[in-house]
N, C-alpha and C positions, 0 to 999 in steps of 0.2 A: 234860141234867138241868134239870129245869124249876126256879124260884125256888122254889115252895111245897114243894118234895121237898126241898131244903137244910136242914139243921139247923143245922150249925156251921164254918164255918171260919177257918183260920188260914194265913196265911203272917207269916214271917219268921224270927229266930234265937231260936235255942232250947238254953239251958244247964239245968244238972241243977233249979236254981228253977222257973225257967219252967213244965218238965212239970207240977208242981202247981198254975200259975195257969192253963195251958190245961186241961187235966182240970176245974178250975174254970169255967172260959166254957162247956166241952162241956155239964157237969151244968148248969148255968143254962140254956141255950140248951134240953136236953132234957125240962126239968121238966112243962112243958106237955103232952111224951107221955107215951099211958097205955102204959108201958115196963113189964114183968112186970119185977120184980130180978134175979131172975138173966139176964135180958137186957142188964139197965142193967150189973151187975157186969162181967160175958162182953165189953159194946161200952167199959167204963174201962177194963178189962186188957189189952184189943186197943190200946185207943188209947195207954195207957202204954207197953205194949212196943214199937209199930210207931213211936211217937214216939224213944224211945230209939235205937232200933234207927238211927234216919235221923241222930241228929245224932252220934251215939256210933260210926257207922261212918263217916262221912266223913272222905275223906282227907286227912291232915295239908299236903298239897301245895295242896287248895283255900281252904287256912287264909286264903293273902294275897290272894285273892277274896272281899271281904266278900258281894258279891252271891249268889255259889255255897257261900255257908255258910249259906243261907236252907233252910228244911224249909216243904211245905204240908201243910196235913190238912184233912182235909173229912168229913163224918157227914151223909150223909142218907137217904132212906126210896126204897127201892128193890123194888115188889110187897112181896112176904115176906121183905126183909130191910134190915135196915141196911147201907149200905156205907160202908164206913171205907177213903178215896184218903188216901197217905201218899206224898212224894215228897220224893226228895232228889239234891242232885248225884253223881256219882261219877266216877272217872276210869272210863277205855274198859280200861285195863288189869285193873279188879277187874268187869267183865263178866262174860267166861266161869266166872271161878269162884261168883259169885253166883246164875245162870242155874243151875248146872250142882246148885247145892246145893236152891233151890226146886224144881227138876224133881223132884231125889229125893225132895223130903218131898213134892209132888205122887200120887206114882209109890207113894208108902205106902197101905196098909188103915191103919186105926185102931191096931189091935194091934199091927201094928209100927211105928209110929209112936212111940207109947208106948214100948217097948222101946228102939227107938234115943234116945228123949229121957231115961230110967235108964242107957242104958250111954254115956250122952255126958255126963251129970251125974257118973254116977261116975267118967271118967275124968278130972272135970276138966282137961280138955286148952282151950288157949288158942285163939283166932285170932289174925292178927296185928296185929288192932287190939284187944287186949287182954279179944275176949267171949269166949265157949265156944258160941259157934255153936248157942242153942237159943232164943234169942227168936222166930225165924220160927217150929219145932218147935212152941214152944210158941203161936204164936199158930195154927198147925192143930189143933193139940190143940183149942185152946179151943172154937175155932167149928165143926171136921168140916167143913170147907169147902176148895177147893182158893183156893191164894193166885194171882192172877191177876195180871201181870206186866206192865209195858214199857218198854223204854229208849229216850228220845227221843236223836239224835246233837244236841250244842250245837256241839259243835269238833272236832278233830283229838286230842285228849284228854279229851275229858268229854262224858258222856250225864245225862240227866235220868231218874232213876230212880223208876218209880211202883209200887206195889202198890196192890191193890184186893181187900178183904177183908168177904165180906160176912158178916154175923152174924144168923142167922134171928129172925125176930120173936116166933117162938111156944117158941123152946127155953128 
């Protein structure tokens, strides 16, 4: 990624404030493009949820690693879309089931996607770090885009987990 294609980024930690003051650096840093709104709206709600998503699922075990309680994010201009890199630590044991649940919302049409995202709301059912399992959901809904995935190996127990989310320019 070249400097001039960069928009915004951030590392470091990130509590339930903070989202509000990065969402704040992201619209400042954006202002300058000519972003349609419902563009602008579509890449805030991506980045609220994909933000949440990284520091609200990490595991309570990486808690006494200040280091691996760091979240990045990054917003920049890629052809016809914005992409939105979100990454955070996670242990190697919450792999398979994270992998195995992007594959399926991957693996969705539109239509059922939708549908799974109504009968996952209605059954308000838990995970066990206390979401309901529809902020990825809902970050496919948003953009119709597949969520693009990778786990770097750090240790013997924890990978660096990234997504990469892009959000079309002209929708």
């Amino acid at each position: 990624m070249s400097e001039q294609d960069l928009i915004f980024a951030y590392q470091g930690y990130v509590n339930d404030e903070m989202v509000n003051d990065i969402l704040q650096m992201a619209e400042i840093k954006l202002k300058p493009e000519s972003v349609k709104t419902s563009v602008k709206r579509k890449i805030f709600r991506v980045l609220f949820e994909g933000i949440q998503n990284s520091y609200k699922h990490q595991n309570n075990v990486l808690a006494n690693d200040a280091e691996m309680r760091k979240i990045s994010t990054v917003l920049a201009r890629k052809g016809g879309f914005y992409e939105l890199s979100i990454g955070n630590y996670i242990l190697n044991d919450d792999i398979i089931r994270l992998k195995k649940n992007i594959d399926q919302i991957n693996g969705q049409k539109k239509d059922e996607l939708r549908e799974n995202y109504r009968m996952t709301l209605n059954n308000n059912a838990r995970t066990k770090s206390g979401g309901s399992g529809l902020g990825l959901m809902d970050i496919a809904r948003k953009t119709g885009e597949r969520l693009n995935y990778n786990f770097s190996g750090v240790n013997a127990d924890v990978s660096y987990f990234t997504i990469n989310i892009k959000v079309n320019k002209n929708e």
